[in-house]
C-alpha positions in Angstrom: -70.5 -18.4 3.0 -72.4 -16.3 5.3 -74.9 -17.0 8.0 -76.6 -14.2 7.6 -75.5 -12.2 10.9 -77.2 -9.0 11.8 -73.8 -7.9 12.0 -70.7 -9.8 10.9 -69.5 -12.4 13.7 -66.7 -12.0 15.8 -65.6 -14.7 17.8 -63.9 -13.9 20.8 -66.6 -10.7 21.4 -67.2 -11.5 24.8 -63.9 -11.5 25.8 -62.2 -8.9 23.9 -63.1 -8.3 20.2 -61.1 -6.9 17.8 -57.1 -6.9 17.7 -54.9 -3.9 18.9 -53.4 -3.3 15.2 -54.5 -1.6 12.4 -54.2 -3.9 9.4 -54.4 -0.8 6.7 -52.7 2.6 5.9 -49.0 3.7 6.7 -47.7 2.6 10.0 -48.2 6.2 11.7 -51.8 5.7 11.1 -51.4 2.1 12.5 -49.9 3.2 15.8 -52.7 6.1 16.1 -55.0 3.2 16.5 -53.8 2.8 20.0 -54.2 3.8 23.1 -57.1 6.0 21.8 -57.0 7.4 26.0 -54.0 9.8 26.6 -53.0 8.0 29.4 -49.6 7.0 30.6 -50.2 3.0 30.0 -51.5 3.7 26.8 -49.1 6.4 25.8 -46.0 3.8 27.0 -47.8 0.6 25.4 -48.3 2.6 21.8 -44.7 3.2 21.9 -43.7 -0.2 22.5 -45.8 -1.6 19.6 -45.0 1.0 17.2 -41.0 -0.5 18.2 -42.3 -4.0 17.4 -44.0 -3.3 14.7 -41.4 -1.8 13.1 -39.4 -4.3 13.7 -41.0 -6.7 12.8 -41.5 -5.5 9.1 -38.4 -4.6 8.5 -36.7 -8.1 9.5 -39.6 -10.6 8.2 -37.2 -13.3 9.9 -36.7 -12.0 13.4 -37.9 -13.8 16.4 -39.1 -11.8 19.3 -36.8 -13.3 22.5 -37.8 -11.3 25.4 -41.3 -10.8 26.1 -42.5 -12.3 29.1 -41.1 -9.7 31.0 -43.1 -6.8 29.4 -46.6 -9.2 29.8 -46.3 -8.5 33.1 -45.8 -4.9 32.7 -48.2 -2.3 35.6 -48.7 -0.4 31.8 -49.7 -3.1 29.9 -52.1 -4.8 32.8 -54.0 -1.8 33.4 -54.7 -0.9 29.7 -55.4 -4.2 29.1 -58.1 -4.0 31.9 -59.6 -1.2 30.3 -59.8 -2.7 26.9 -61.4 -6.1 28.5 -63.7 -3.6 30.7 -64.7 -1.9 27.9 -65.8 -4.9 25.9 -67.7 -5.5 28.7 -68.6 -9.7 28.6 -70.2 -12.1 31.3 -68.0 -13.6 34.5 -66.1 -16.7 33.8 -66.1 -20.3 36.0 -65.2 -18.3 39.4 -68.0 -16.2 39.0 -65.7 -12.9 39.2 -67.7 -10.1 37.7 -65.8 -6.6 36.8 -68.2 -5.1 39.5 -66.7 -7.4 42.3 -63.2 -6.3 41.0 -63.4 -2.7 41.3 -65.4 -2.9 44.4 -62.9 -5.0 46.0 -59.5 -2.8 44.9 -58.4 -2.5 41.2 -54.8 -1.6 42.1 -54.7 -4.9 44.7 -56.7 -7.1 41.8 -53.9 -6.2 39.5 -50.9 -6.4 41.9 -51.8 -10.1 42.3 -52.3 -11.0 39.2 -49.2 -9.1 37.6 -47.0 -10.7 40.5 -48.5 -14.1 39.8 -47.1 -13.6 36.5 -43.7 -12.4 37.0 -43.6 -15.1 39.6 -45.0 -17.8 36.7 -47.3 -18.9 39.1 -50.2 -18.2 37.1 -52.4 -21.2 35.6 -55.6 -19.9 32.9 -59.0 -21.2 34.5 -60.9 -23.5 33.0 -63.7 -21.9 30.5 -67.2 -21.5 30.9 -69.1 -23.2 28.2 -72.6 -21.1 26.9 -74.2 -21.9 23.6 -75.4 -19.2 21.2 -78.0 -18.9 18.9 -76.6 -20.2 15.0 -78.8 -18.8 12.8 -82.0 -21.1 12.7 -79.9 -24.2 12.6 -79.2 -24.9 16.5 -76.7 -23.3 18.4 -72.9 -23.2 18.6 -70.7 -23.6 21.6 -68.6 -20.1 23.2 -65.9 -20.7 26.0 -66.1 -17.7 28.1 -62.6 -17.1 30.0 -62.5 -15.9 33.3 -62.0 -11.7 33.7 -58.5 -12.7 35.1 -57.6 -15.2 31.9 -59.1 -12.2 29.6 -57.1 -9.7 31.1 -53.7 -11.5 30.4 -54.8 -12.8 27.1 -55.2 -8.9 26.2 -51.9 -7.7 27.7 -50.2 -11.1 25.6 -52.2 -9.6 22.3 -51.0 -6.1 22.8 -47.5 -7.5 22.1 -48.2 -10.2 20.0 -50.3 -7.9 17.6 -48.3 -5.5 16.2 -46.1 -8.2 15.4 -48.2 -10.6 13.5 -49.5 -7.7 11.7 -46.2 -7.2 9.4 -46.9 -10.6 8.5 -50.5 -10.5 8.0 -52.1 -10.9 4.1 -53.7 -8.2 2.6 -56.6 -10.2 1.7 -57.2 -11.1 5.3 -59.8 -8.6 6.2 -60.8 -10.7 9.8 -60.4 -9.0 13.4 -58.1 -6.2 12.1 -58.4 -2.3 13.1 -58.9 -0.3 10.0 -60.0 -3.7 8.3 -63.6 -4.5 8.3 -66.3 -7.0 7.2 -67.4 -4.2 4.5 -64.0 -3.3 3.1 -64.5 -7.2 2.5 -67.6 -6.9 0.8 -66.0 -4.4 -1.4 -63.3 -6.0 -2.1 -65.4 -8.8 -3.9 -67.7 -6.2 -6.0 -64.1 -4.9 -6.9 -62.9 -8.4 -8.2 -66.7 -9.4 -9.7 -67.4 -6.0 -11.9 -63.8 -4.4 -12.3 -61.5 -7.7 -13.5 -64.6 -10.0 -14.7 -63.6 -12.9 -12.0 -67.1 -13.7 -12.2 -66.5 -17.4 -11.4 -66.6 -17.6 -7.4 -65.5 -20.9 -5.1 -68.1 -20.0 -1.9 -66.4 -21.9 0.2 -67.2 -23.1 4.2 -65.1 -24.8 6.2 -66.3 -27.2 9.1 -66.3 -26.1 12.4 -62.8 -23.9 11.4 -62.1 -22.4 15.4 -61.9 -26.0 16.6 -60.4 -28.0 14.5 -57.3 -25.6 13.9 -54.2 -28.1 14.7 -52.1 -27.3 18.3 -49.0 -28.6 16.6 -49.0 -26.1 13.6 -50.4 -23.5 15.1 -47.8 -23.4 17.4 -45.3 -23.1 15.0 -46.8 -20.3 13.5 -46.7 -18.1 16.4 -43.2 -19.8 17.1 -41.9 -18.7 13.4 -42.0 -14.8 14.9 -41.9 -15.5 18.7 -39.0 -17.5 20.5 -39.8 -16.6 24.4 -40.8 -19.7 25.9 -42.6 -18.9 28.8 -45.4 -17.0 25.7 -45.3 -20.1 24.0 -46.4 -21.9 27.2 -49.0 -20.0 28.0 -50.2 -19.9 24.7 -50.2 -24.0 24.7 -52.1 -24.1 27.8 -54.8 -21.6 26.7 -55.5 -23.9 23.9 -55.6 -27.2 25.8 -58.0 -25.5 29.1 -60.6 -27.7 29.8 -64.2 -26.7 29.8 -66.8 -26.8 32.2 -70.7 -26.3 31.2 -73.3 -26.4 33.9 -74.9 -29.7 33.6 -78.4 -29.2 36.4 -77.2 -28.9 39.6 -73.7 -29.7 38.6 -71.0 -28.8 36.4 -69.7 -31.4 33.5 -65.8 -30.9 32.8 -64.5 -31.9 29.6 -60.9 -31.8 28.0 -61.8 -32.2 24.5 -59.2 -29.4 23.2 -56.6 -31.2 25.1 -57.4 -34.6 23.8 -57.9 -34.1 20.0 -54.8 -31.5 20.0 -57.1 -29.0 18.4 -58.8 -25.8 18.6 -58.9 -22.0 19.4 -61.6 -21.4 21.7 -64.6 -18.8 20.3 -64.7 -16.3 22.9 -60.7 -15.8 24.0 -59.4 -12.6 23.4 -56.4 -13.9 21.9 -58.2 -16.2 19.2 -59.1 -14.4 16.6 -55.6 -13.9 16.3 -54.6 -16.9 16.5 -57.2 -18.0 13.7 -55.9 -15.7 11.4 -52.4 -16.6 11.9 -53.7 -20.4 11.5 -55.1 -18.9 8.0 -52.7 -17.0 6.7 -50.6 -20.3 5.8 -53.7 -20.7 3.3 -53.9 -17.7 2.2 -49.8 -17.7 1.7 -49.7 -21.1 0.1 -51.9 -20.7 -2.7 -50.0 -17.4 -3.4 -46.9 -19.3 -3.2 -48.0 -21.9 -5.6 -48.6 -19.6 -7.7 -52.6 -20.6 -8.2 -53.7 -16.8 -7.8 -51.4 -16.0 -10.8 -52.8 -19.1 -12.6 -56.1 -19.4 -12.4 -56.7 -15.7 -11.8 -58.2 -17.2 -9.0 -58.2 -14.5 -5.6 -59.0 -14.7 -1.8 -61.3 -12.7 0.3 -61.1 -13.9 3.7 -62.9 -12.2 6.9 -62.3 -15.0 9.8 -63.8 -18.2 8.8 -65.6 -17.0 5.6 -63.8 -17.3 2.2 -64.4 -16.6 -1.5 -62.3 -17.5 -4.3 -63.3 -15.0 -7.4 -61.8 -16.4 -10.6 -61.2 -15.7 -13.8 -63.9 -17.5 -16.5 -62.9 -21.1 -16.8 -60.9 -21.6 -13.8 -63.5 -21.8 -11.4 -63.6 -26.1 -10.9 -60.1 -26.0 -11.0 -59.7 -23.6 -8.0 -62.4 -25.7 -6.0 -60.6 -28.5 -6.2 -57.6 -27.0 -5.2 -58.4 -25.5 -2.4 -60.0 -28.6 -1.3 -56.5 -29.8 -1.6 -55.0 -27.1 0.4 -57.1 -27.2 3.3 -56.9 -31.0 3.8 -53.0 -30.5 3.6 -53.4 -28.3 6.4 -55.3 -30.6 8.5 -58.9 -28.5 7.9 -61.9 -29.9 6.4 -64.4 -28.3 3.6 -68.4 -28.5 4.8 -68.9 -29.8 0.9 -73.0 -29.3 2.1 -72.2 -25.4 2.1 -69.3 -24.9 -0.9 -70.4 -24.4 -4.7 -68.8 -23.3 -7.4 -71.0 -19.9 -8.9 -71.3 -18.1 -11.8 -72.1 -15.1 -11.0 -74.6 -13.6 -13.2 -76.7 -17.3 -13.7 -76.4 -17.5 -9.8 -76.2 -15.6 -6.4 -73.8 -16.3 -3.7 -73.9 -14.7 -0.3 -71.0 -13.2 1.5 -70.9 -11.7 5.0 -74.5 -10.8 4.9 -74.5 -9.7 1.5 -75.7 -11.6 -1.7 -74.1 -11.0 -5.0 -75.9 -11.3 -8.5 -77.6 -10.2 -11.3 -80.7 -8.0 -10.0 -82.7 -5.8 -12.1 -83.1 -2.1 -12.2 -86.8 -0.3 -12.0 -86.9 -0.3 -16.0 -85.8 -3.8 -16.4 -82.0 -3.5 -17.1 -79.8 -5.6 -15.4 -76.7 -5.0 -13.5 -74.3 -6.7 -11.2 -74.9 -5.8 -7.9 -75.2 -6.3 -3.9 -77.8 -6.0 -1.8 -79.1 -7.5 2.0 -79.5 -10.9 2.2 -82.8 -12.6 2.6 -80.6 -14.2 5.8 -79.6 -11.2 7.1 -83.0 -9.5 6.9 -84.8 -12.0 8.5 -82.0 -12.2 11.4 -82.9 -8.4 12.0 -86.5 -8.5 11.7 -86.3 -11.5 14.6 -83.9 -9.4 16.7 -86.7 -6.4 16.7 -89.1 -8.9 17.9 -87.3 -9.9 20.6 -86.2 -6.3 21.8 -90.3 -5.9 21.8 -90.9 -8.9 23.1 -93.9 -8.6 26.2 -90.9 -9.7 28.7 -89.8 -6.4 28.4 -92.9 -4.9 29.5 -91.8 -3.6 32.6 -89.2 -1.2 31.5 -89.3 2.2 30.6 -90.3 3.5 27.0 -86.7 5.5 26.9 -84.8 2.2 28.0 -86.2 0.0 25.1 -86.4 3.0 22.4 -82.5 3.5 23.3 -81.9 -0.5 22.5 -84.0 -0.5 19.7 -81.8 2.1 18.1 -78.9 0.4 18.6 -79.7 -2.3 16.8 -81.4 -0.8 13.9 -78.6 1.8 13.7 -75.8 -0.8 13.8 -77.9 -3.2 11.1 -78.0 0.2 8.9 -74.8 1.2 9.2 -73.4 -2.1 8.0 -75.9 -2.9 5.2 -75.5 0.4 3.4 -73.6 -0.8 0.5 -75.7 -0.7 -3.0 -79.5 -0.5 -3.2 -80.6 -1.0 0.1 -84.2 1.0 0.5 -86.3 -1.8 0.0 -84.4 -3.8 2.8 -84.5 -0.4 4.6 -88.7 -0.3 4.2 -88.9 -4.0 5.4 -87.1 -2.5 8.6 -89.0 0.5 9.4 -92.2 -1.1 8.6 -91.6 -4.1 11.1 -89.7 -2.2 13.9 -92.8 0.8 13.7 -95.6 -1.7 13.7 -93.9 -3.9 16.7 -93.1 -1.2 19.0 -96.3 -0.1 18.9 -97.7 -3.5 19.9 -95.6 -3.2 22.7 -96.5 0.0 23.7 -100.3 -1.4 23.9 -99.3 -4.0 25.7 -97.5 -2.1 28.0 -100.0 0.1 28.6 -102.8 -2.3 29.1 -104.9 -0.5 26.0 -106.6 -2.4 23.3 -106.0 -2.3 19.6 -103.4 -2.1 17.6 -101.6 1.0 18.5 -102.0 2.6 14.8 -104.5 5.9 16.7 -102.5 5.6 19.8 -99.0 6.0 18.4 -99.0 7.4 15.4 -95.4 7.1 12.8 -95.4 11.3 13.8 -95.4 10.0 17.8 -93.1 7.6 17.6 -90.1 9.0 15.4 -91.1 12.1 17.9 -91.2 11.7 21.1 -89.7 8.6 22.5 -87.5 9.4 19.2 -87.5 5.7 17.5 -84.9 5.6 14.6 -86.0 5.7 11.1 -84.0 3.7 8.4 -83.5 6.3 5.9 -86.1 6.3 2.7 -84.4 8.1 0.0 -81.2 7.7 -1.6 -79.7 11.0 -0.4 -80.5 10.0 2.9 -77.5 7.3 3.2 -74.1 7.1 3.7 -72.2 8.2 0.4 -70.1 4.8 1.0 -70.8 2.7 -2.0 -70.2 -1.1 -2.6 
């Protein structure tokens, strides 16, 4: 199941992305993930994870008792400022941009916020509700935490990952450094060509960030970490209300609170708390012994899941993971899940679809490529960049956004043939910023004399999708 992102979605983006832990390689290459910035909080905070981490994968049963007091740590605050900073992100309910912090005092900011902690005075805000665009089907909601609820969620997560990472699954590939949404990708082509599990459960669960269960998720994080005051914090980030902006007023509503369910999209600490929520899945049919079985294994990146079986066990599998997931209190969107054979059928998977395609000279093969989706998504994204609301800035500043996007789509959809999705691209973002160029410039025609393909790739320097196969990346699905 995919909606066919321009990139792969991350909930939690706008308030802090990724986790702080590798989820691949030894453990020295783990703790090299952090603290990229030779500081001294980053330096100090690398240390302490790479002591967690350790210990957590060497007892699998230890609980961690005393860990409140390092939350509130001046090393961990101010890195985790800079990681929130760097993520960038709009202001919460109080309006509080990162602007208005560091204009104010950074050092006084933090003071008060990290003696508000040690003091347990500290109570998370309530979180802005904005909707986002989902796909062509409507929009889906994204509680926004305030800077000050972002920054604590960070400095909690800094602790919190290294230790959850011991016990994450390798086939969790979901808001993990040195994991990604590709690897993923791979990972199926792997199972698909390699072993023959050409039988593949695409499965979609309903609405899976908020309608994880308080109660069990609790007791996941609670299996690892026994300091109560974390635990209560934790608890009342789940159960904040909301408040959306409803004309002149605001609307509050405590609907996380009420139904006892829910991870917010859009706190820094959720896509953790999703994948811990998901590794009792991912766990439980290995524990039942259904991977062995049925040949039957997961690919999981956040919400989106494949099941690539062996021949004949594909039904079966469907079924039981519709069992599964209504054991753990989840429900399966039965609109969006199918059983595929691959080869008769396509599926698509994280922006990718999987099938039989056809070479030049008519052979077939089993391949990836772009989705249809995911194209489209992209070729809608360079309209809006040239969109004539943008007329009034500057050649450079739109050319530099433009690139950005068509470099970030490319680097992602490299995997397998990908220069005809590639032509689409170039074709579409060349013949739109010229339009916008004319426009711009009050001129008439279509731009074609104006700006020729030599102009544009030269001198405001537009990127060109590459048009050959030795042009791309030698990564390969």
């Amino acid at each position: 199941m995919t909606d066919g992102s321009v990139v792969p979605r991350n909930p939690g983006n706008a308030g802090g992305g990724k986790g702080p832990w590798s989820g691949g390689g030894g453990e020295v290459a783990r703790a090299q993930e952090i603290g990229a910035r030779p500081t001294h909080s980053s330096e100090w905070v690398r240390k302490r994870q790479i002591s967690l981490h350790a210990k957590a994968k060497a007892e699998p049963s230890f609980r961690f008792y005393s860990l409140w007091d390092k939350v509130y740590r001046e090393e961990i605050l101010e890195l985790a400022y800079r990681r929130c900073r760097a993520n960038g992100g709009a202001a919460g309910v109080d309006g509080e941009s990162f602007a208005a912090i560091e204009t104010h005092g950074l050092g006084r900011w933090l003071g008060n916020l990290q003696e508000e902690l040690r003091s347990k005075r500290y109570a998370p805000a309530p979180l802005l509700r904005v909707w986002i665009p989902k796909g062509q089907k409507g929009e889906r909601p994204l509680g926004i935490p305030t800077i000050r609820d972002r920054v604590v969620q960070m400095a909690v997560l800094l602790l919190l990952g290294p230790i959850f990472e011991a016990d994450l699954l390798d086939q969790q590939y979901g808001f993990r450094v040195g994991l990604d949404a590709k690897m993923a990708v791979r990972r199926v082509f792997f199972h698909l060509t390699q072993h023959g599990r050409r039988e593949v459960v695409d499965a979609d669960l309903r609405d899976y960030f908020n309608t994880i269960p308080h109660g069990p998720l609790l007791k996941c994080v609670a299996r690892r970490v026994a300091d109560g005051s974390v635990l209560s914090l934790i608890k009342r980030w789940l159960s904040v209300p909301v408040m959306e902006r409803a004309g002149a007023g605001w609307r509050r509503t405590t609907e996380a609170k009420d139904r006892g369910r829910g991870t917010p999209q859009g706190g820094v600490v959720s896509p953790l708390l999703a994948n811990l929520y998901f590794r009792r899945f991912v766990f439980a049919w290995r524990q039942f012994g259904l991977e062995t079985q049925l040949g039957a294994h997961i690919v999981n990146y956040a919400d989106d899941l494949v099941l690539c079986c062996r021949p004949g066990n594909g039904k079966v599998a469907l079924g039981q993971m519709r069992q599964l997931m209504e054991r753990l209190g989840l429900t399966v969107n039965e609109e969006k899940t199918r059983w595929v054979e691959v080869g008769a059928e396509r599926f698509d998977f994280l922006g990718y679809t999987f099938g039989r395609f056809l070479t030049r000279d008519g052979r077939a093969y089993l391949g990836t490529r772009p989705s249809q989706k995911a194209v489209s998504r992209v070729l809608r994204a360079i309209r809006d960049e040239t969109s004539q609301r943008w007329s009034a800035m500057s050649v450079e500043s739109r050319v530099e956004r433009l690139n950005r996007l068509l470099r970030g789509w490319c680097a992602y959809f490299d995997q397998g043939p990908v220069l005809r999705e590639y032509a689409i691209v170039r074709r579409h973002s060349v013949r739109r910023l010229r339009r916008w160029l004319v426009r711009k410039h009050k001129q008439r025609g279509t731009g074609y004399r104006q700006y020729p393909i030599e102009y544009l790739y030269g001198t405001p320097g537009l990127f060109q999708p590459p048009a050959r196969r030795a042009d791309l990346s030698r990564a390969k699905a």
